[in-house]
C-alpha positions in Angstrom: 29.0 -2.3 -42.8 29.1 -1.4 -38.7 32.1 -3.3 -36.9 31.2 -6.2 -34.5 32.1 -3.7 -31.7 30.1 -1.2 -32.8 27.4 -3.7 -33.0 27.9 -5.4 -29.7 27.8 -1.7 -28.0 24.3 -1.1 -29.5 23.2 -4.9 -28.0 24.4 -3.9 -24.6 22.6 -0.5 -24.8 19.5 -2.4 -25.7 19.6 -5.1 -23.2 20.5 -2.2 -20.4 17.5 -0.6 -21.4 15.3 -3.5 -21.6 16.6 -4.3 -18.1 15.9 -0.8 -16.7 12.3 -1.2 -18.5 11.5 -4.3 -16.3 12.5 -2.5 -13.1 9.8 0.3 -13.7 7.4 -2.9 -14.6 8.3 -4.6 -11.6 7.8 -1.0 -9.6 4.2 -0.2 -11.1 3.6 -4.0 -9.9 4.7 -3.4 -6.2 2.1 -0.8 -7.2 -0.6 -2.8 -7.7 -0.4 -5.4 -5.3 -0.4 -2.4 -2.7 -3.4 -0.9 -3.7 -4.8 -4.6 -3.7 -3.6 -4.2 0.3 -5.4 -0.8 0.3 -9.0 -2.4 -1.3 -9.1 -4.7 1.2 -8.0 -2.7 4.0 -10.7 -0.2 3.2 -13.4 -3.0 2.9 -12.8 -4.2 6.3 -12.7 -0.8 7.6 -15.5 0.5 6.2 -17.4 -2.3 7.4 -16.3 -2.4 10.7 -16.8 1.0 11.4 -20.5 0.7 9.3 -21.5 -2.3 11.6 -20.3 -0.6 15.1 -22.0 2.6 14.6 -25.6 1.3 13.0 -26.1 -0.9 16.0 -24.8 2.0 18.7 -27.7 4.0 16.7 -29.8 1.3 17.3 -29.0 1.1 20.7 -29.0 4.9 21.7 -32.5 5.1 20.3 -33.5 1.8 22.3 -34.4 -0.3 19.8 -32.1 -2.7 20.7 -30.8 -3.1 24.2 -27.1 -4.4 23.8 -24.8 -3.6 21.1 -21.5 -5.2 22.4 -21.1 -7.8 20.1 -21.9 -5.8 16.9 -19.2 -3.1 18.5 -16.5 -5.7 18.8 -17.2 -6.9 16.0 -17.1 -4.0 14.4 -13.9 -3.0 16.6 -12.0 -6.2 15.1 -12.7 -5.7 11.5 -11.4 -2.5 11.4 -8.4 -3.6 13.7 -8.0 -6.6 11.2 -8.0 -3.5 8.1 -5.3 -1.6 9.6 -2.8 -4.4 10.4 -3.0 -5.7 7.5 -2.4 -1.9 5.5 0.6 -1.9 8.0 1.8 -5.2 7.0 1.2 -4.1 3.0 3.4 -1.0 4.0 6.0 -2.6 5.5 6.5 -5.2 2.8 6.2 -2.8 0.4 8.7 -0.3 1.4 11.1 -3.4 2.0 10.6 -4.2 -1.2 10.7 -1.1 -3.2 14.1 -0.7 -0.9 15.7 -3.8 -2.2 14.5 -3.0 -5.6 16.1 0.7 -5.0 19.8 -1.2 -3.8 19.7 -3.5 -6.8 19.1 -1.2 -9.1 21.5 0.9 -7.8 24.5 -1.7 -7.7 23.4 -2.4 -11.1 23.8 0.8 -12.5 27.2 0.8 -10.6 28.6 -2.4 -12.7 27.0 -0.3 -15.9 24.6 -3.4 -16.5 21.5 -0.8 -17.0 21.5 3.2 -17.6 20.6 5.1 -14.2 18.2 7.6 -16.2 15.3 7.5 -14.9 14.1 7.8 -10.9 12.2 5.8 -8.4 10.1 8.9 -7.5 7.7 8.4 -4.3 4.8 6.1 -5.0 1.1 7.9 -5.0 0.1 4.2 -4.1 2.2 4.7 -0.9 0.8 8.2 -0.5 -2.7 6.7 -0.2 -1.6 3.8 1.5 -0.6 6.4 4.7 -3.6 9.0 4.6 -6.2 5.8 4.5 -3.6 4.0 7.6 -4.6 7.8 9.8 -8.1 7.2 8.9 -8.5 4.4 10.2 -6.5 5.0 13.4 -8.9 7.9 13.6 -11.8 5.8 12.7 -11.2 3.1 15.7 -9.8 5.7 18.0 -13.4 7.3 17.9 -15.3 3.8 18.2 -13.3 3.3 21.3 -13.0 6.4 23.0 -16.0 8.1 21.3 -14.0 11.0 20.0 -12.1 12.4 16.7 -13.8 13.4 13.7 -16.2 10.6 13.3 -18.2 10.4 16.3 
């Protein structure tokens, strides 16, 4: 029969590792909630910048004779899109910071096993390339130049 120290060693190491498990489930949900940020941030870019150029089309072939309001439009949904991905970057690098600190101290009090890393998010990754398209996307509806016009 195991000793009761033997035994409470084993509990520990399992409640350590079921601790260190939830901070890789609270990670991949940081995760998710920022490519919820990026969905929406790409619907209201896309849209914007869909919208503003249809009706400059429109209006460079005359069919219509004033396009302003489409444009602007156009110009805020895309402006609304990339605030709010730079808002959903912020909070998550806050977040995944604090996360990083607790965990951290944590494994300093040897309350979880410092094993595994916090490598960079792909989520975050995407996060950035979609943030320069859209700068590029609304720098070219304003100043009609960049890759999109």
């Amino acid at each position: 029969m195991a000793s009761p120290d033997l035994k409470f060693d084993v509990n520990t190491d399992l409640a350590a590792r079921r601790t260190g498990m939830s901070f890789q489930r609270t990670r991949m949900s940081a995760d998710r909630t920022l490519m919820s940020v990026i969905r929406t941030s790409l619907s209201l870019i896309g849209f914007g910048f869909t919208i503003a150029q249809v009706f400059q089309k429109l209006r460079d072939q005359d069919i219509i004779t004033k396009a302003a309001a489409p444009r602007n439009f156009g110009l805020a949904l895309v402006g609304l899109g990339i605030v709010m991905l730079v808002i959903g970057i912020i909070y998550h690098l806050q977040f995944m910071m604090g996360l990083r600190h607790l965990r951290e101290s944590m494994r300093e009090e040897g309350l979880i096993h410092g094993e595994t890393i916090f490598p960079v998010s792909f989520t975050l990754v995407t996060a950035l390339v979609l943030l320069m398209i859209g700068v590029a996307a609304i720098m070219s509806m304003v100043f009609h130049v960049g890759p999109f016009e």
